[in-house]
PyMOL CGO cylinders between C-alpha atoms (Angstrom):
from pymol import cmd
from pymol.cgo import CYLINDER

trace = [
    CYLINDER, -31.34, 19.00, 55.29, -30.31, 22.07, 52.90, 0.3, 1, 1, 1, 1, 1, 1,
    CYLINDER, -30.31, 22.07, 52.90, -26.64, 21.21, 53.84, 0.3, 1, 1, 1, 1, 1, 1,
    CYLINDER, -26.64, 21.21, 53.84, -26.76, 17.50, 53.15, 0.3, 1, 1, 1, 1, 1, 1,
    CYLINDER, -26.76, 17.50, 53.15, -28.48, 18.24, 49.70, 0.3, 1, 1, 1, 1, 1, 1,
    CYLINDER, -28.48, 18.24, 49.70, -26.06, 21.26, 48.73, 0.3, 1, 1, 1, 1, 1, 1,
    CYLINDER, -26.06, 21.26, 48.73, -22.95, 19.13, 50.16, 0.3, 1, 1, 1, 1, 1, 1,
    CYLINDER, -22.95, 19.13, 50.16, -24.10, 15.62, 47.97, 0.3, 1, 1, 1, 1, 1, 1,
    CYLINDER, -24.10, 15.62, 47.97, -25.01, 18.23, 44.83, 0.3, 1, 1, 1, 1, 1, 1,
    CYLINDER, -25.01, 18.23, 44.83, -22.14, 19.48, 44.83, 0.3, 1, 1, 1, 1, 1, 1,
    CYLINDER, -22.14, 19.48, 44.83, -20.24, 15.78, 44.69, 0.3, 1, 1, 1, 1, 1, 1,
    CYLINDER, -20.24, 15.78, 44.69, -22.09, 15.12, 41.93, 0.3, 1, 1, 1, 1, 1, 1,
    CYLINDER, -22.09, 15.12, 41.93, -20.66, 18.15, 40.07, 0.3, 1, 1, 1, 1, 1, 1,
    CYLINDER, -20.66, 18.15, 40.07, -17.40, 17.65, 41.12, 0.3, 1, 1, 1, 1, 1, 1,
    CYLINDER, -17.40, 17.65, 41.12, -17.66, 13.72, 39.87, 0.3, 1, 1, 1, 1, 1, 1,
    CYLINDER, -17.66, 13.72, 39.87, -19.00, 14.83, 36.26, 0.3, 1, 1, 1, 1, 1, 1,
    CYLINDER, -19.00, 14.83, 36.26, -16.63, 17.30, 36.27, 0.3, 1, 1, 1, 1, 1, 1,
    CYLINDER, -16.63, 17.30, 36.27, -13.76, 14.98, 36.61, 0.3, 1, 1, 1, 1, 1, 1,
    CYLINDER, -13.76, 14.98, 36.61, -15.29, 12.19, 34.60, 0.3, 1, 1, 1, 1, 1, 1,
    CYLINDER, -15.29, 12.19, 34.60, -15.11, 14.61, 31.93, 0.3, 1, 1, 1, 1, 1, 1,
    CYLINDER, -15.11, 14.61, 31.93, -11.78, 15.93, 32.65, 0.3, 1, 1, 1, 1, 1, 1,
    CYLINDER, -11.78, 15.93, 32.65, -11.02, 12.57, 32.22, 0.3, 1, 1, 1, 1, 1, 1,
    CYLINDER, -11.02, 12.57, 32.22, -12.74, 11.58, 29.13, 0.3, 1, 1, 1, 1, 1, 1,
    CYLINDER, -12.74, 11.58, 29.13, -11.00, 14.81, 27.19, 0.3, 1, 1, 1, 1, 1, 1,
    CYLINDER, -11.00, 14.81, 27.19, -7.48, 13.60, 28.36, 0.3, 1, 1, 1, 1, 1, 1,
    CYLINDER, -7.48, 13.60, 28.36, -7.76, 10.21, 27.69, 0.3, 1, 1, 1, 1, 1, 1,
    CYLINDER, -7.76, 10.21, 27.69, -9.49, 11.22, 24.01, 0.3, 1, 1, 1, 1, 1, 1,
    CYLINDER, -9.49, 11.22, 24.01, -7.61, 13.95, 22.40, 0.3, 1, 1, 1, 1, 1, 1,
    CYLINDER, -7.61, 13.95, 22.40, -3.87, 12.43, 23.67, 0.3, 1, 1, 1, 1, 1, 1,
    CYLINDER, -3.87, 12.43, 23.67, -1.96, 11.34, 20.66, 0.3, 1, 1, 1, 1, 1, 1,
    CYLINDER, -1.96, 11.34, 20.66, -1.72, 7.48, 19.62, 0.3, 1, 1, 1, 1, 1, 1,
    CYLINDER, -1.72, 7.48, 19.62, 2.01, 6.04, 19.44, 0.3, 1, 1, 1, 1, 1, 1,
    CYLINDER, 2.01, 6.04, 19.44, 2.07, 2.77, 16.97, 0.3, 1, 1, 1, 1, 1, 1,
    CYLINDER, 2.07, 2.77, 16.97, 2.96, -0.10, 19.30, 0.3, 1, 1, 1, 1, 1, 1,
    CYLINDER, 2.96, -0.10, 19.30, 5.60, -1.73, 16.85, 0.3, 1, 1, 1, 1, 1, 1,
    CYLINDER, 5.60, -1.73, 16.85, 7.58, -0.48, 13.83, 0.3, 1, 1, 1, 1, 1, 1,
    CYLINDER, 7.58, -0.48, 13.83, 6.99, -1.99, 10.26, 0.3, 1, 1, 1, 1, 1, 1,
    CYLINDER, 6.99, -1.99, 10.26, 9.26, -3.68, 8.61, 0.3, 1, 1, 1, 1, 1, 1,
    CYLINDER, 9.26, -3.68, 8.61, 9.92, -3.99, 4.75, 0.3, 1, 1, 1, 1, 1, 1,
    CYLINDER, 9.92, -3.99, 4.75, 11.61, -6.84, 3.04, 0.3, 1, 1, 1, 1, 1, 1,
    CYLINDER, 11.61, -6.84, 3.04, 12.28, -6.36, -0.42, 0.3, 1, 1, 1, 1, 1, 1,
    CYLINDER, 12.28, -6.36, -0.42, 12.87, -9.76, -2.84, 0.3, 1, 1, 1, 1, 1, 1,
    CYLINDER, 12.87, -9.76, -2.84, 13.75, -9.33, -6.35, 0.3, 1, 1, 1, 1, 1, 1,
    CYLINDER, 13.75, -9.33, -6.35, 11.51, -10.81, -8.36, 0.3, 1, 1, 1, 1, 1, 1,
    CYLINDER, 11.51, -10.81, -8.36, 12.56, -13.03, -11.37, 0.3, 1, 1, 1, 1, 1, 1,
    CYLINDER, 12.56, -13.03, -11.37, 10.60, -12.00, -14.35, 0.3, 1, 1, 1, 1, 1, 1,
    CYLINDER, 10.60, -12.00, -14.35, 8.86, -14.41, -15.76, 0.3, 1, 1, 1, 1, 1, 1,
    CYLINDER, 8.86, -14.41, -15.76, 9.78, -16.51, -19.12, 0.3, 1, 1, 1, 1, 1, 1,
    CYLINDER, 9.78, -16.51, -19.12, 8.52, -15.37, -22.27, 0.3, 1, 1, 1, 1, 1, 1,
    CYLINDER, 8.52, -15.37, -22.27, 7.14, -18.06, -24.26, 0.3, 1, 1, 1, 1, 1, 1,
    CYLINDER, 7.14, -18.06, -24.26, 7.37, -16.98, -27.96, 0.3, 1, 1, 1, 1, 1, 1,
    CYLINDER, 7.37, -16.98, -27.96, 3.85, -17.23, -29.63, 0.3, 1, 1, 1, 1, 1, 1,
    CYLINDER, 3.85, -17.23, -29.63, 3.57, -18.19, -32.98, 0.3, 1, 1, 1, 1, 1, 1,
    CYLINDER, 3.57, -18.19, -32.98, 2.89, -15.04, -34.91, 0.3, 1, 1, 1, 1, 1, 1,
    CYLINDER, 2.89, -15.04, -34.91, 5.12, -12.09, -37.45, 0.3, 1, 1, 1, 1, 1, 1,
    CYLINDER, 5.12, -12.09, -37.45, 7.41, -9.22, -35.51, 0.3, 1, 1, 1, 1, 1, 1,
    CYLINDER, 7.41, -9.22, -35.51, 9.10, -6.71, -37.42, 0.3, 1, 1, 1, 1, 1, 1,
    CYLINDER, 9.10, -6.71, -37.42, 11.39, -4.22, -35.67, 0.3, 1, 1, 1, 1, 1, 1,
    CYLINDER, 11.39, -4.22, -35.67, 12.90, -1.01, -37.75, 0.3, 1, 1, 1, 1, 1, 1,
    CYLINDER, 12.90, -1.01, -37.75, 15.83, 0.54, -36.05, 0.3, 1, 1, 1, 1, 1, 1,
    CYLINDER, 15.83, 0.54, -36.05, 18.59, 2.88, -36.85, 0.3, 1, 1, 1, 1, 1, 1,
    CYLINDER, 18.59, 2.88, -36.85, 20.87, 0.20, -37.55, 0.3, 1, 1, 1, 1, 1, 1,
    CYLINDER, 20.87, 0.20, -37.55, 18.43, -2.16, -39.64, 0.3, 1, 1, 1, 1, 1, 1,
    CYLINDER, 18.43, -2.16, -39.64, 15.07, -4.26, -40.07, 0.3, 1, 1, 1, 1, 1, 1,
    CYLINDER, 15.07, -4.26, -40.07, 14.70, -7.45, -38.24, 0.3, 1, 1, 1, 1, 1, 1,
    CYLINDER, 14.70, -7.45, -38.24, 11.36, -9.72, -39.44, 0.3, 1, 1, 1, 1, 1, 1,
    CYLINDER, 11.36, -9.72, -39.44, 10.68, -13.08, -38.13, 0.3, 1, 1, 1, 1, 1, 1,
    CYLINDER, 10.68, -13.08, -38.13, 7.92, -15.13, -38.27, 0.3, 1, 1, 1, 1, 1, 1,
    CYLINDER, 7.92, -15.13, -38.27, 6.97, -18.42, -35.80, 0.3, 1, 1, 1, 1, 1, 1,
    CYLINDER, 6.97, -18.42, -35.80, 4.34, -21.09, -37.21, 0.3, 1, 1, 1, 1, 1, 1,
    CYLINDER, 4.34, -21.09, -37.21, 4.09, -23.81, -34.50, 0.3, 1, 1, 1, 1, 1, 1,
    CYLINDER, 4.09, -23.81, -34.50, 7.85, -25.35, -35.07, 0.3, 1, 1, 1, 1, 1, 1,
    CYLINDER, 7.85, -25.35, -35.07, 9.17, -23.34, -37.99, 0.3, 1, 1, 1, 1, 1, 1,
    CYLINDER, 9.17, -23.34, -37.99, 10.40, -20.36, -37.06, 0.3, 1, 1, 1, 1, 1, 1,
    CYLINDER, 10.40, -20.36, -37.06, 11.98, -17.61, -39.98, 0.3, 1, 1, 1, 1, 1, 1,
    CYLINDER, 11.98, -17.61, -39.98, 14.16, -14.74, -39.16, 0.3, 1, 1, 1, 1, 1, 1,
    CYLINDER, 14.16, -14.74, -39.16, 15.68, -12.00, -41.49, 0.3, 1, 1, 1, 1, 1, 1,
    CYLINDER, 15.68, -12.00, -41.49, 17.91, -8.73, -40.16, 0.3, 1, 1, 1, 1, 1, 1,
    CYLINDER, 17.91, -8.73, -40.16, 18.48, -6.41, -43.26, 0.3, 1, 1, 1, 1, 1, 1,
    CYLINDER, 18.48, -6.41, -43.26, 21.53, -3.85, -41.78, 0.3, 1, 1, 1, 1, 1, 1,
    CYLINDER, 21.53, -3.85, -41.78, 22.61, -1.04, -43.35, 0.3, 1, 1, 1, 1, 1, 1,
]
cmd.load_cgo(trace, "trace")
């Protein structure tokens, strides 16, 4: 009886053992990606600027530029030196 019970104790140990054994190996191994990404790059158009009615004046180095939009009349002045 003491050598069934020490022999099946025994097989018990050695299956937890291995089920951990197991466990750690199939854990801790290292994951591969299964497919490469790929990037596609597109230019994208800007948009169109709609011009909003409104004043804009720009100073540069080589002169002022003023306009002004109201609806369908639109004024525009450049003053160069």
């Amino acid at each position: 009886m003491k050598k069934r019970t020490l022999i099946l104790g025994n097989s018990i140990s050695f299956a937890i053992f291995a089920s951990v054994i197991l466990l750690s190996f199939t854990s801790c191994r290292e994951e591969k990606s299964k497919s490469d990404t790929i990037i596609i790059e597109k230019e994208v158009q800007a948009p169109k600027e709609k011009e909003s009615d409104g004043t804009s004046l720009s100073i540069g180095s080589d002169g002022v530029d003023f306009s002004t939009k109201n609806g369908k009349k639109k004024t525009e002045i450049t003053i160069e030196d």
